[in-house]
N, C-alpha and C positions, 0 to 999 in steps of 0.2 A: 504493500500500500504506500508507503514511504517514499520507495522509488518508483511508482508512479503518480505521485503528486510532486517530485521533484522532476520528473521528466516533461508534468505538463507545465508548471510552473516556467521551467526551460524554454519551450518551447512556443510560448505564449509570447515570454517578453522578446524573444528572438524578432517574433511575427512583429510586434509593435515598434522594435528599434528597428527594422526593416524600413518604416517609413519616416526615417529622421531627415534622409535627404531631402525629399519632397518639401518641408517645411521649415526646417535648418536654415539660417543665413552661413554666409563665409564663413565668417568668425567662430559661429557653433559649428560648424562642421570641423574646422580644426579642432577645438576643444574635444569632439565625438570622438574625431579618430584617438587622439591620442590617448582618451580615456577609455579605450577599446582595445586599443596594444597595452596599456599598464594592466586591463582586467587578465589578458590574454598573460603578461607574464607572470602577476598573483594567482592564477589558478594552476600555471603551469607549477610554479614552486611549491603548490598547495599540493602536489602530488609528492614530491619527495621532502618537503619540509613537514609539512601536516600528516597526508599520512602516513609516513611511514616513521617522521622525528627526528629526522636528518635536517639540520639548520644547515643549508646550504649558502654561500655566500660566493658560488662559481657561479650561478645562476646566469651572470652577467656574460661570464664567459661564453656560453652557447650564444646568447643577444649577438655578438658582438663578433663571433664567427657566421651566424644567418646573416647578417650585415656587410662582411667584408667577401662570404661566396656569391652572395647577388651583387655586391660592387663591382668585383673582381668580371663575373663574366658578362657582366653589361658595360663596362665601361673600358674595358682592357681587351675585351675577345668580341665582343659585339654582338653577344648570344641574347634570346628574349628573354623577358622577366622571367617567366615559369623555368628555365632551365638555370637560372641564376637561382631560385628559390629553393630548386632541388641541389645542389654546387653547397649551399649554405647549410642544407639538412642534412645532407652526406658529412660533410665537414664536420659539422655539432654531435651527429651519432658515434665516428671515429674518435675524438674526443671523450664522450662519455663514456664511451666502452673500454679506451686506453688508463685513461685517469679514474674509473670508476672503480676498476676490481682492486688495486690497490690503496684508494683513499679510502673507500668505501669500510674499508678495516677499522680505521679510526672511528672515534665513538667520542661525542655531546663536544666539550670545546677546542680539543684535538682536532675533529674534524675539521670545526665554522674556522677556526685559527687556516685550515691547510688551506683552505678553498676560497679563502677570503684573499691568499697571496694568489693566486692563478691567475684572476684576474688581471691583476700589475703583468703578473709575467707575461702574460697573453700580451697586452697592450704592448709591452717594449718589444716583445718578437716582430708583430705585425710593423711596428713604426722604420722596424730593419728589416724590410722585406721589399724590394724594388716593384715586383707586380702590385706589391697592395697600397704603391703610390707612397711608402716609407712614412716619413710622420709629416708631409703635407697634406695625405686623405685622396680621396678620388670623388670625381663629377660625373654622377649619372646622369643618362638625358633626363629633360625636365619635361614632367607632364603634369596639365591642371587637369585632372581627374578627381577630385575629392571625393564623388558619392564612390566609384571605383576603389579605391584604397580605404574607403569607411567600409561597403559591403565586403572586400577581404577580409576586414579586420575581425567583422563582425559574423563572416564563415567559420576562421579560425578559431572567435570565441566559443561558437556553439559547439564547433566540433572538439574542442578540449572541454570544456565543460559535459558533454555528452559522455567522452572519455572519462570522466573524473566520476559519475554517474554510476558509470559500470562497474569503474576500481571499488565502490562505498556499498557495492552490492552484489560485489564477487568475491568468489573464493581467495584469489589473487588479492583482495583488497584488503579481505581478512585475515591473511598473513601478513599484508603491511603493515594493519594496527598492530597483530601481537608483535614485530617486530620492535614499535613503538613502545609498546607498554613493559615488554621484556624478551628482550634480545634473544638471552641465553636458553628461557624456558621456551622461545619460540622453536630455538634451534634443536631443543630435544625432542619438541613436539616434532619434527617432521620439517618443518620448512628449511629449505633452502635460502637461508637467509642473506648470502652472498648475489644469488642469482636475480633473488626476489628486490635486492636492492638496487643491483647495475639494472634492471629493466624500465624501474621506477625512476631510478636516474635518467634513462635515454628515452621516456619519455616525454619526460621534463625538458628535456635536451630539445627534442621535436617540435613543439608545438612555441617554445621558446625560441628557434634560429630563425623556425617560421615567420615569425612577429620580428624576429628583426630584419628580413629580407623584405617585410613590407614595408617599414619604418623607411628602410634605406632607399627603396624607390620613391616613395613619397617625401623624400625630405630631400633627395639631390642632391648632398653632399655629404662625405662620412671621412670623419677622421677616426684614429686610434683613441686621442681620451675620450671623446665625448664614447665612441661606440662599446669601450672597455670601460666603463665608467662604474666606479664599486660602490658609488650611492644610490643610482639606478635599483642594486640588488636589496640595498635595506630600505627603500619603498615597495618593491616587489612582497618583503618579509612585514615591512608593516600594514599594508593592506593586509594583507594574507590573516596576521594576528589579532588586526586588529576588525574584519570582519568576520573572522573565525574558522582556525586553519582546523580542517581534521574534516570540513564538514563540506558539502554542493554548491551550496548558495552563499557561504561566511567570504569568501573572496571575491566574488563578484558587490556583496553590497558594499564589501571593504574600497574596494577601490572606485566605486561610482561615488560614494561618500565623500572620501578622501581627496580623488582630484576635485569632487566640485568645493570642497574645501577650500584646499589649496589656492584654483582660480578667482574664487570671489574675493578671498583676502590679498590676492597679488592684484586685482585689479580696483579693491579698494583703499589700501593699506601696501603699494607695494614694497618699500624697505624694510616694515615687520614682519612680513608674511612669512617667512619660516620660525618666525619666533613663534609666532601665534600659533601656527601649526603644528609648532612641537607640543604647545599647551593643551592643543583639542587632544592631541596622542593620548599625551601623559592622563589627561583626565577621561579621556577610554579609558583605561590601563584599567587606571583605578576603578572607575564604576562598570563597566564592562568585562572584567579582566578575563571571561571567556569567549568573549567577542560579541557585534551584535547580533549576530544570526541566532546565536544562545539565549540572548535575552528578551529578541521578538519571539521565540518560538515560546520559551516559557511564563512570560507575561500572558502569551495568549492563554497559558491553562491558567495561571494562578495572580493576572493582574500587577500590580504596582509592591506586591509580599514577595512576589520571586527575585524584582529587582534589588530590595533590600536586603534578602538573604544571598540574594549572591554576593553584595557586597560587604557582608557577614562575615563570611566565611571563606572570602577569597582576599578578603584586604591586605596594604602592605604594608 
């Protein structure tokens, strides 16, 4: 039942953000997209950050190889978007599965520590690499297409979210959580915890290069920091947390939430706007601290008692 009121749920909003272009101006249609690819990278990390409890902080890394395989074959080889978008998923899979079976060993701040330096490392290789334009960046052709690169974005969200659907109501996803919950009893139980983890990793990997091969057509120009960029990855983790990682719905309201956030205060306030931002966080944290998809769901049984007991018994 669960997962099919989450799949219609899915599938409903998909149908209604379908018609943004139609009545969008310019300016909201930027704002869409980009709030389209940030959902697209919270849900993907919602898979190996959420459920399985792996704080990843490589995240960026895949972003930023989807980014530079689509650069690379549209501005260097002269190949169409689609074979630049697969260049970019090939690339990010390779990666996940090299980097995966040995990091993946690492466990809680060992790990987020290893994978938070990848990213640096990634960017300085790329900035020494003559095809990827070294640390000048490269120039895709320019196309104004925005309902185009809004309706990709907004493919890729549903079909990762669809994905993320399956994971919360398959067997495979049920080995994620006990991996989450406990590692060691999961691995006696039977699961292949090493396997079960590089797959969740390379899926994460997927749906994340994708979103940056679109980013990268749509935006026409890609350097190494902006495309490696390791703050990217801890908005990716605080949407995630802070709409509610483990769960279908907690990353997507996380990050609808959050960018419009974000935007209203950069375009009212724009020199405090990251202060103020950090402060809506911090006071999620606090009152939310299992996110809001946890505390719409349980308000709904138990009203304005669930919010104070969760605040109860989760304070800091």
């Amino acid at each position: 039942m669960k997962a099919r009121t989450n799949l219609i749920i899915v599938l409903v909003g998909a149908l209604l953000l379908a018609f943004v272009p139609f009545v969008a101006s310019d300016v909201m249609m930027q704002f869409a997209i980009n709030a389209l690819i940030l959902a697209v990278l919270a849900q993907s990390w919602n898979i190996i950050g959420g459920f399985t409890g792996y704080v990843s902080f490589g995240n960026s890394v895949f972003y930023g190889l989807g980014i530079y395989g689509t650069a690379i074959a549209m501005a260097q080889f002269h190949l169409p978007f689609g074979v630049g978008l697969v260049l970019g998923l090939v690339l990010a899979q390779i990666c996940a599965l090299v980097i995966g079976v040995p990091i993946l060993r690492l466990r809680g701040p060992y790990f987020a520590i290893a994978t938070l330096g990848l990213s640096a490392a990634m960017g300085a290789l790329i900035a020494n690499i003559d095809i990827a334009g070294s640390n000048i960046g490269l120039i895709l052709p320019l196309v104004r297409a925005d309902p185009m690169f809004y309706w990709l974005a907004l493919v890729l969200l549903l079909a990762c979210t669809l994905t993320v659907v399956w994971i919360s109501h398959s067997r495979f996803g049920a080995g994620l959580v006990a991996i989450r919950e406990d590692e060691d009893a999961a691995a006696t139980m039977g699961v292949n915890t090493t396997l079960y983890k590089v797959i969740a990793l390379m899926l994460s990997a997927a749906f994340t290069s994708v979103a940056g091969g679109i980013y990268a057509y749509w935006i026409s120009f890609i350097d190494p920091a902006s495309s490696f960029d390791p703050t990217l990855n801890v908005r990716m983790v605080i949407m995630a947390v802070f709409g509610g990682p483990g769960t279908v719905l907690g990353p997507l309201v996380g990050s609808f939430i959050l960018s419009a956030v974000y935007e209203v205060l950069s375009s009212w306030i724009s020199t405090a706007a990251a202060l103020l931002f950090g402060i809506v966080i911090v006071l999620a944290v606090i009152f939310t601290p299992r996110g809001i998809a946890d505390v719409i769901v349980g308000m709904r049984k138990s009203g304005l008692r669930y919010l104070t007991q969760n605040i109860r018994e989760n304070r800091l």
